[in-house]
Residue, then its C-alpha position, 0 to 999 in steps of 0.5 A: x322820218x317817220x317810223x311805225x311798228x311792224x306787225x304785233x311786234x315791238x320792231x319800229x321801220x320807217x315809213x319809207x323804205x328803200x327798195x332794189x328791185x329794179x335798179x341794184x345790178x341792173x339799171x343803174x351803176x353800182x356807183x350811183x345805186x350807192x349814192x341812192x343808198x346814202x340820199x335814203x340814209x341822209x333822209x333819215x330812212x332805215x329800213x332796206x329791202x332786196x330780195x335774192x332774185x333780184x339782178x339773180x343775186x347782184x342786188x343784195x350783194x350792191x346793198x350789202x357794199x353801199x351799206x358798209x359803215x353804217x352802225x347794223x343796229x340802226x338799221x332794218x334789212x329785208x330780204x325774200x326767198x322763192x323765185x330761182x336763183x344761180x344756175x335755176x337748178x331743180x332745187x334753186x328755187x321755192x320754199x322748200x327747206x333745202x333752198x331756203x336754208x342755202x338761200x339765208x346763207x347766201x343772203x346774208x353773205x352777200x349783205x355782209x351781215x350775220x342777221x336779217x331782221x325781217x326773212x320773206x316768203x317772196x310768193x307762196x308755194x304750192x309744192x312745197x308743204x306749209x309746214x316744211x316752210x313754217x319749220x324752216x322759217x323757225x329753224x332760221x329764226x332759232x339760228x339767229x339769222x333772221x328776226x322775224x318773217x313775212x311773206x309777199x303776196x299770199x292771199x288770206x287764207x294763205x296768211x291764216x294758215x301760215x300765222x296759225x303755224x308760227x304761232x305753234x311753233x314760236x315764231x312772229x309772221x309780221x309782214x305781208x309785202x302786195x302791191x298796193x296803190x291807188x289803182x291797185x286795190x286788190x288786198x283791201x276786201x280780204x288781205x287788210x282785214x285777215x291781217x288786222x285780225x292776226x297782227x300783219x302788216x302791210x309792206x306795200x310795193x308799187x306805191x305810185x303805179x310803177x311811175x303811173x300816178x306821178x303824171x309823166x304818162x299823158x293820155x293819148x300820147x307816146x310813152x316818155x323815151x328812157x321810162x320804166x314802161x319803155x323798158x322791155x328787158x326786166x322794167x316791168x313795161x308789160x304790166x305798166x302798159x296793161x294795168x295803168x296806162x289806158x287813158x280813161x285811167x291817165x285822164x283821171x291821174x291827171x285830174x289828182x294834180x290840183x289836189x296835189x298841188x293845193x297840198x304843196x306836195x308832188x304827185x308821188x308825194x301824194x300816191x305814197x300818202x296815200x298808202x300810207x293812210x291806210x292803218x295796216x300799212x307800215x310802210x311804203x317801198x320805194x326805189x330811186x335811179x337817181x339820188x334825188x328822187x329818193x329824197x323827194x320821195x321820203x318827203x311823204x312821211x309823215x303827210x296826213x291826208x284828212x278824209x275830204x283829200x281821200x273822198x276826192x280822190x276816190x271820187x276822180x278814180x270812181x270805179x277804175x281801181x282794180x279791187x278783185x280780191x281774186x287778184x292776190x295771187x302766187x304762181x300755181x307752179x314753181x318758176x324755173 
């Protein structure tokens, strides 16, 4: 495994990084969801990813008992803040001071850790003054309860403004976590450059398209049966059916095979390399139903695409990647 640095700062992760979102507490058994854990540890990724409203809590506290054991300082544990939690109460969700302070607290029991080393704002909140957030984050930070912040999906004023206000109060914001992939270009014109400039990186989610760019979705035919895009109940199906699986765009999937195949590598090998050929990317989120994926995924690390591989497949995709930089975007109000 591969490891990069996060950010302007000396915090090295893996390339992959194993994320929760759609399985803890809510797909697959606890069981399983352990097993997937310890494939991830056995190939040699350290860094993990959760987030409190995932599973409405259960994701966290899944992670926390799958990673019982293992040395705290040989790993990297990421959680988020913003979206409702418990009982959605009126002040169970956003960023204001008053949630994310129960918020650190209720993450970190749940993990059964003292310390998270990276505390995300999971989107921005316009209700919420930028400088009651950024003081919170550096309160949390001073507690020791977090090493260092980031966000998920600000656009670049967003991330200009925050990183001006962590600088003033003595706190790194290292981290942005979009969704980035080969369809999915949105933060390449404005987001990448901004955080070149300020030292963020990138934590990018979705590598292979929700399941999209691993070839299982074949133009003009029915969704496979027990496939995220079939599941109605949290899977994500609407954004999978409306952004990825037209056919025009799954004709054009179907053409990266070749390329993949020339490279001995799987095509979810080949979608998460290819994030990772981006210089303000750290690191590619990954999730896993079964522990065999997990292991084949890690396999991406450390797979160099030379810039013939890249020319090609933006020359397959031509102009269906969506760019739109307007597209990075948060919620206009909080969600209850």
């Amino acid at each position: 495994m591969e490891h990069r640095y996060l950010g302007n700062s000396g915090l090295k992760i893996s390339e992959i990084t194993y994320g929760n979102w759609l399985t803890h507490g809510s797909q697959v058994e606890n069981d399983t969801a352990t097993k997937c854990v310890h494939a991830a540890l056995d190939a040699g990724i350290s860094t993990f990813d959760t987030a409190d409203v995932y599973a409405n809590t259960v994701a966290e506290q899944v992670l926390g008992d799958a990673l019982k054991g293992q040395r705290r300082e040989s790993l990297e544990i990421f959680t988020k803040v913003y979206f409702p939690t418990g009982p959605k109460g009126h002040n169970d969700t956003g960023l204001s001071r008053k949630h994310m302070m129960e918020s650190i607290n209720g993450s970190l029991r749940r993990l059964g850790t003292d310390y998270v080393d990276l505390y995300q704002a999971h989107r921005y909140d316009y209700e919420t003054p930028l400088e009651e957030t950024m003081q919170a984050f550096a309160d949390i930070v001073r507690s020791g309860k977090a090493l260092y912040i980031g966000v998920s999906e600000w656009n670049a004023d967003q991330l200009r403004a925050a990183h001006h206000l962590a600088k003033e109060l003595g706190i790194q914001l290292v981290s942005n976590q979009p969704q980035y992939n080969m369809l999915w270009r949105v933060i390449e014109e404005r987001v990448v450059p901004t955080s070149k400039e300020l030292g963020i990186s990138q934590i990018v989610w979705s590598p292979i398209a929700q399941g999209a760019l691993t070839g299982k979705y074949k133009p003009g035919q029915p969704v496979p049966e027990g496939s995220r895009a079939t599941d109605e109940d949290g899977g994500g199906a609407e954004s999978i059916r409306s952004r990825y699986l037209q056919d025009d765009k799954l004709t054009a999937i179907a053409k990266l095979e070749p390329i993949a195949a020339e490279l001995g590598i799987t095509m979810a090998q080949l979608a998460i390399a290819w994030v990772l050929a981006n210089d303000n990317v750290a690191t590619a989120l990954v999730g896993a139903s079964r522990p065999e994926q997990i292991a084949s995924n890690a396999e991406a690390a450390g797979v160099a695409l030379d810039a013939d591989v890249l020319t090609r497949i933006d020359d397959i995709l031509g102009d269906l990647p969506e760019t739109d930089p307007n597209k990075t975007q948060s919620p206009a109000t909080r969600l209850t």
